[in-house]
C-alpha positions in Angstrom: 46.9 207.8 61.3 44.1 208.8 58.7 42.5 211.8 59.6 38.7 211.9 59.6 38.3 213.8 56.4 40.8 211.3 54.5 39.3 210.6 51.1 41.0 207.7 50.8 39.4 205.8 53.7 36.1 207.8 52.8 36.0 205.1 49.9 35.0 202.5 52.4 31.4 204.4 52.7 30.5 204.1 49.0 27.4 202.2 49.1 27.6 198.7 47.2 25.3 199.0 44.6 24.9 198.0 40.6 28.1 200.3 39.6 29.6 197.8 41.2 30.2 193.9 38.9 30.4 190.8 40.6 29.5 192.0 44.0 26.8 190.3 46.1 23.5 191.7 45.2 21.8 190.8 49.0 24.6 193.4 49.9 22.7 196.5 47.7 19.6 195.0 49.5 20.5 195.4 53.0 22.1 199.2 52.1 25.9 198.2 53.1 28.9 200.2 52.5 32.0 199.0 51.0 33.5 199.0 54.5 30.7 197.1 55.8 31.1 194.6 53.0 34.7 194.3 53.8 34.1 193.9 57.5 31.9 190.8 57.2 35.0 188.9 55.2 32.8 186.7 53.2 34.3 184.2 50.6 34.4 184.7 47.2 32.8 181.7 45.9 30.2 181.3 48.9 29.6 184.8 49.8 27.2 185.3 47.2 29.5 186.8 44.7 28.2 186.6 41.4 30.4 185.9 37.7 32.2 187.4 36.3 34.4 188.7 39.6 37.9 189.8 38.9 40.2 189.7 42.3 43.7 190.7 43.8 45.3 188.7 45.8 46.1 190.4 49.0 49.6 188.3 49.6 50.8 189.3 45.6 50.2 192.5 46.3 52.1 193.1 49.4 54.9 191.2 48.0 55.3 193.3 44.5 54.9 197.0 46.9 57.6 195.2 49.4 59.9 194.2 46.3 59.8 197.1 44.1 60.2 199.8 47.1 63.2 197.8 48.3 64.0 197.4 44.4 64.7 201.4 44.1 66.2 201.7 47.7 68.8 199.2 47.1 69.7 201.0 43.6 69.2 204.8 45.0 66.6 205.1 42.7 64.0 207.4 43.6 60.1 205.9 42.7 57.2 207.7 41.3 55.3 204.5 39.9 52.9 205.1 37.3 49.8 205.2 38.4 48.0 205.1 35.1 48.4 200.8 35.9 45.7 200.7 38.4 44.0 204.5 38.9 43.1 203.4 42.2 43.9 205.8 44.9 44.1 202.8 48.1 47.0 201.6 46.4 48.6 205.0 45.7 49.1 205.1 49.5 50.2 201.9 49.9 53.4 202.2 47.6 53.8 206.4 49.3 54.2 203.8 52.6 56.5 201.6 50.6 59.1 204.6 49.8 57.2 206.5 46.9 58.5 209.5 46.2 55.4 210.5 44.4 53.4 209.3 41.8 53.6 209.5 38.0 50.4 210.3 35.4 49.9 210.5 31.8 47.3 213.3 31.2 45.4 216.0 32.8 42.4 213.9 34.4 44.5 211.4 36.2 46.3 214.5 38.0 42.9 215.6 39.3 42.1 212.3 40.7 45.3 212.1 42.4 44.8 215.7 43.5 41.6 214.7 45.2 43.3 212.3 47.3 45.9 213.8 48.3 48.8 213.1 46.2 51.8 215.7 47.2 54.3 214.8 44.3 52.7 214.3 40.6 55.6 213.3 37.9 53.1 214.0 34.5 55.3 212.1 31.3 53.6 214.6 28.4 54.4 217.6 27.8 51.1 219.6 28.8 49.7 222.2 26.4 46.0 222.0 27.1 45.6 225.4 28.8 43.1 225.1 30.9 44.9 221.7 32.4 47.7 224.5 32.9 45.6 226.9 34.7 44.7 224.2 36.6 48.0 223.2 37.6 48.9 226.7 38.2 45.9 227.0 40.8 46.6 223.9 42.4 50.4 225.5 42.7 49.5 228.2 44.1 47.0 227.0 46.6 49.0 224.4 48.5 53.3 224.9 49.0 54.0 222.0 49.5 52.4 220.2 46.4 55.1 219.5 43.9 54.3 218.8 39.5 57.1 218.4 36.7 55.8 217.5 33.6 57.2 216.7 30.2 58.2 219.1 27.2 59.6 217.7 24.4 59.0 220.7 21.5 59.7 224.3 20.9 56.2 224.7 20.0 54.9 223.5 23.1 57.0 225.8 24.9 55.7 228.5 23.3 51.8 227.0 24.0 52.5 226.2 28.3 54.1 229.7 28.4 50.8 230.8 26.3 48.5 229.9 29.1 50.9 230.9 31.8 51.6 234.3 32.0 49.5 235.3 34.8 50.5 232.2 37.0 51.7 233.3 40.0 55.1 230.7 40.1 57.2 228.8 37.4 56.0 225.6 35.8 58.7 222.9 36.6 59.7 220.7 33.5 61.9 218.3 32.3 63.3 217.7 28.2 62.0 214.3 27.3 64.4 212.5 25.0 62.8 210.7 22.4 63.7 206.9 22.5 64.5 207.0 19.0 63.0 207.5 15.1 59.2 205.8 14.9 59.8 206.0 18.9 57.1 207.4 20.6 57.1 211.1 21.8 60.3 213.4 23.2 62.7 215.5 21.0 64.3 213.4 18.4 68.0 214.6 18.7 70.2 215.9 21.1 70.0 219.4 19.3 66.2 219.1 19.5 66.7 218.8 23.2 69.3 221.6 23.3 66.6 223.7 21.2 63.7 222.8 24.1 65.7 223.9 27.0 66.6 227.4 24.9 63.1 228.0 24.8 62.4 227.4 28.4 64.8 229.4 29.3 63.4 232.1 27.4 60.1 232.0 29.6 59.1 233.6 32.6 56.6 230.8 33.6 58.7 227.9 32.8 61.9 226.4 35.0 63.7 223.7 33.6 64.8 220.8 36.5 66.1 217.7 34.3 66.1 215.0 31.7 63.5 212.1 31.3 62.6 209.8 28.6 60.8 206.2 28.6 62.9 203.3 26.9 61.1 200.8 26.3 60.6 202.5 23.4 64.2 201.9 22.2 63.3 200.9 18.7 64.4 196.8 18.4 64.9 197.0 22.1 67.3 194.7 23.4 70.5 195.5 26.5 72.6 197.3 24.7 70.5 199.4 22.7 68.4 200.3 26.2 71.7 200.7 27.7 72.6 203.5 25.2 69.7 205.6 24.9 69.9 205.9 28.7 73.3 207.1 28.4 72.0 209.4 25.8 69.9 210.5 28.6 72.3 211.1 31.3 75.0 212.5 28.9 72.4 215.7 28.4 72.1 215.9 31.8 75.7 216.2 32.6 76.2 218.3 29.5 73.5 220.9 30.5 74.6 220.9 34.2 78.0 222.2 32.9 76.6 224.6 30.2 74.7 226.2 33.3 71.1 225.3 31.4 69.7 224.6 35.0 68.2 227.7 36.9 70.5 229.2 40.2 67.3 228.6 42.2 67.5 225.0 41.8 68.2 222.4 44.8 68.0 218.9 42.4 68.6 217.8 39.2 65.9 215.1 37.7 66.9 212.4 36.1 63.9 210.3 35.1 63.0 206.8 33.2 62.0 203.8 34.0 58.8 201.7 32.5 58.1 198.1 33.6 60.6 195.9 31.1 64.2 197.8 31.6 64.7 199.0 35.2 67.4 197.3 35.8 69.1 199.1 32.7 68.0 202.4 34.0 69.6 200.9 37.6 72.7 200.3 36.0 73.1 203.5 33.8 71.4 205.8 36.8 74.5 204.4 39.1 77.2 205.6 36.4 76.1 209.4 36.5 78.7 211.5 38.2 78.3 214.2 40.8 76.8 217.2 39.1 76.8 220.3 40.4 73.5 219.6 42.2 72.2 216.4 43.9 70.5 214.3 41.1 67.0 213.0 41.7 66.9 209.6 40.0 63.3 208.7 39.3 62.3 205.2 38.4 58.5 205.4 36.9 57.1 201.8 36.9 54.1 200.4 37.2 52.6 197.4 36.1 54.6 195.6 39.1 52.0 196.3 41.6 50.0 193.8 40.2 51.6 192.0 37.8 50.1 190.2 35.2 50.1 186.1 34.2 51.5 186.6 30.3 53.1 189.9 29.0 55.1 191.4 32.0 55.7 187.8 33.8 58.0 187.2 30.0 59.4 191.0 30.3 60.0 191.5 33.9 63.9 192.6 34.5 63.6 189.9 37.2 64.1 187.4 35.0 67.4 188.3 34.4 68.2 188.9 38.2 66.4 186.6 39.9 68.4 187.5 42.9 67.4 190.7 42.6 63.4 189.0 43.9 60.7 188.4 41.7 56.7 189.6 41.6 53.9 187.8 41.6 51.0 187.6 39.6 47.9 188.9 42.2 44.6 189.3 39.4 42.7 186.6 38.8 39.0 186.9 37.1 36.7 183.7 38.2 33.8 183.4 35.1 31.7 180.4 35.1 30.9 178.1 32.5 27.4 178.9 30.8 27.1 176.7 27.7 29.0 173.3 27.2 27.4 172.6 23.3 30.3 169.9 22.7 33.4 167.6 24.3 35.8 169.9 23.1 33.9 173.3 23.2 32.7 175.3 26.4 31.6 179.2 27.1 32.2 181.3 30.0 30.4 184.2 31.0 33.3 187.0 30.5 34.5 188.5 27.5 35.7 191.9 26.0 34.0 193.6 28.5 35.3 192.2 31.5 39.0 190.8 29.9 42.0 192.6 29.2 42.9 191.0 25.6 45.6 193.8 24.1 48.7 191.6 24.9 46.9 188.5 24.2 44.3 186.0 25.5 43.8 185.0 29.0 45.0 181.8 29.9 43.0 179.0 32.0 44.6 178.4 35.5 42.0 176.8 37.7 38.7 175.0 37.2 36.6 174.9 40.6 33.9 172.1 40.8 30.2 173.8 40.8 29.1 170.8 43.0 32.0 170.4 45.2 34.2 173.0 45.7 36.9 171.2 44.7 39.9 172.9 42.6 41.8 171.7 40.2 44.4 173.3 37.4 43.1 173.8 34.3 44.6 171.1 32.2 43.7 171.0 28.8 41.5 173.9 28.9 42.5 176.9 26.7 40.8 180.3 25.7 41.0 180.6 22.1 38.4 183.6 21.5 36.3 186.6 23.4 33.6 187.9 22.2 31.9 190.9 24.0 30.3 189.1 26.9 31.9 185.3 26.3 35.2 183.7 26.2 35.3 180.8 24.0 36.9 177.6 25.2 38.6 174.9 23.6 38.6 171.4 25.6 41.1 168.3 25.2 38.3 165.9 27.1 34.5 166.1 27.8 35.1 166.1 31.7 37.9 169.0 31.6 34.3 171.4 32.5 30.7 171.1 33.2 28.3 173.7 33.0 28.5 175.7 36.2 31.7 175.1 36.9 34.0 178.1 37.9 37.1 179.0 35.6 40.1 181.0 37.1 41.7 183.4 33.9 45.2 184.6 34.1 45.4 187.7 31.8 48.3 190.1 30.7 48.3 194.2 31.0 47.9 195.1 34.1 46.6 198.8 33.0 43.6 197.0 30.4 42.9 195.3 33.6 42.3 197.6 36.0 40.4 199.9 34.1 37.2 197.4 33.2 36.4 197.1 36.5 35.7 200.0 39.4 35.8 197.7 42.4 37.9 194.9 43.0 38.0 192.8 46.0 41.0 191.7 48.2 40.8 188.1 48.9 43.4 186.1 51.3 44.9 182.7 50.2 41.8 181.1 51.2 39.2 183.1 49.1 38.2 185.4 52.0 37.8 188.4 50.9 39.6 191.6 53.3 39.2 194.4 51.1 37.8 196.2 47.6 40.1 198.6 45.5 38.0 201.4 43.8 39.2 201.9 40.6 38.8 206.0 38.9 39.2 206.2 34.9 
């Protein structure tokens, strides 16, 4: 049970004001909270929502956190999702409740916020040389046992720098050698003598303790099974190899073993299940993210479901409801959302659902495409002069769950029949 000081369920007394988009203005009027909004379940189309409103479906969203925590149970994987996806702390809870073993960040700020709500087990994938992010660490180390942070290093250099800003810290900085996916990959050490270099200069440190292996392949350059397949054996040959050279610290109780993005985990599955008993139990840490949402283009093409489909599937829970504002010809119509409001880095959103203005009535969007944003409009191409009126509502499907998230600070929680249960505040 939440205690009365829980910052997460101190969310719900936000007051509803204009930080707020697409939430009922009458609800700024009469003062409510967020919880009080919540609590009077009004529907999102007769509620006195206004447009653009982006929502989650509260069924998708219980069924990716059911799927992926029994995902990672089923494979002995270990799951710090990356919480970059959706910044929102309500939903950090839910997937600690769904077997979380912590919770993974990118840089320095995310950390805080996940500090300020409580987050016991932070998985950082950078190495972290900013020294007064260190510091902070340190502090937050030293003020609370039971609070646990690895992060990244992937240079010499940045040894040198973390053990720089470290030497007064009162405990050792746990981190684990990223592995670089690969040349024109993204970050980590390049070759396994790069790596072997790292962990020499860890050891060398005082304020450093090195506790595994990690790397990220989806960047696999020309990514396809078997070249996923060998970097992670790449991976979990270092790991073995340093076990036996003794590169791990006596003081140790696990060894890390970390990858795991939103396109390959069933490659990290397989290759995670082939690593042999070390002289330590291994920690094997799956990092994904985008699943808790889902998305209706990008990840819905990528997901490692595809492949398994008896494995389970996810489920596409955002959908933004604009409404048409200009129809200036048969085949051309605007709607009222556009860069600002519409996650457009893996492509355009795609028209699902058309909802009379007069009626009520639904219907898919047949023949209605989105072939252009601009800030505040997305530009619609028509097949027929009835496809859309003026007024009428337009559901968009839209890919990257992490662009969507971070355009909009509360989101509500609707049920299959529009009511909406709950709002998910959003911190980037």
């Amino acid at each position: 049970m939440a205690s009365a000081s829980d910052p997460v369920q101190e969310l719900a007394d936000e007051p509803v004001d204009h930080r707020f988009k697409g939430l009922p203005p009458d609800a700024q009027t009469a003062g409510l909270t967020v919880g009080a909004l919540a609590a009077q379940r009004r529907g999102i189309h007769t509620g006195g929502f206004t447009t653009p409103v982006l929502t989650l479906d509260a069924d998708a969203l219980e069924h990716n956190l059911t799927t992926l925590g029994t995902y990672a149970a089923r494979h002995s994987l270990a799951f710090a999702p990356h919480g970059k996806t959706c910044m929102a702390p309500q939903l950090f809870r839910r997937q600690l409740e769904h077997g979380a073993w912590g919770i993974t960040a990118a840089v320095p700020h995310q950390a805080r916020v996940y500090r300020t709500f409580g987050i016991q087990r932070i998985f950082l994938a950078n190495e972290l040389v900013d020294p007064a992010a260190l510091r902070w660490v340190a502090g937050e180390l030293a003020g609370d046992p039971d609070f646990r942070f690895v992060c990244y290093v992937d240079s010499v250099r940045g040894v040198h720098l973390m053990d720089r800003a470290l030497r007064d810290a009162p405990a050792r900085l746990d981190v684990v050698v990223e592995l670089g996916a690969g040349e024109g990959a993204r970050t980590g050490a390049r070759t396994d003598d790069d790596c072997r270099a790292v962990a020499d200069a860890v050891a060398a440190t005082g304020t450093l303790r090195l506790v595994g292996i990690a790397g990220y392949e989806a960047e696999v350059p020309d990514a396809d099974p078997a070249r996923v397949h060998a970097y992670l054996r790449r991976l979990t040959s270092l790991a073995v190899e340093f076990d036996k050279a003794g590169r791990f610290p006596a003081d140790l109780d696990e060894i890390i073993v970390s990858a795991g993005g939103s396109s390959w985990f069933d490659a990290v599955a397989d290759v995670f299940a082939e690593i042999p008993e070390l002289s330590r139990p291994v920690l094997k840490l799956l990092r994904s993210g985008a699943y808790v949402s889902h998305d209706h283009g990008w990840y819905t093409r990528l997901t490692p479901f595809n492949r398994h489909p008896e494995e389970g599937g996810l489920r596409p829970a955002f959908r933004l409801w604009t409404q048409v504002v200009s129809r200036p010809s048969p085949t051309q119509a605007f709607v009222n959302a556009g860069k600002r409001d519409i996650a457009y880095d893996l492509g355009l959103p795609e028209a699902e659902l058309v909802r009379d203005a007069l009626t009520g009535e639904e219907r898919p969007a047949a023949g209605v495409r989105v072939v252009k944003l601009s800030d505040q409009h997305a530009w619609l191409e028509t097949d027929s002069a009835d496809a859309v009126e003026v007024g009428d509502w337009v559901a968009l499907g839209m890919s990257h769950p992490c662009t969507i998230f971070e355009k909009w600070p509360l989101i509500p929680v609707v049920e299959a029949d529009g009511t909406v249960t709950d709002y998910v505040r959003t911190f980037f």
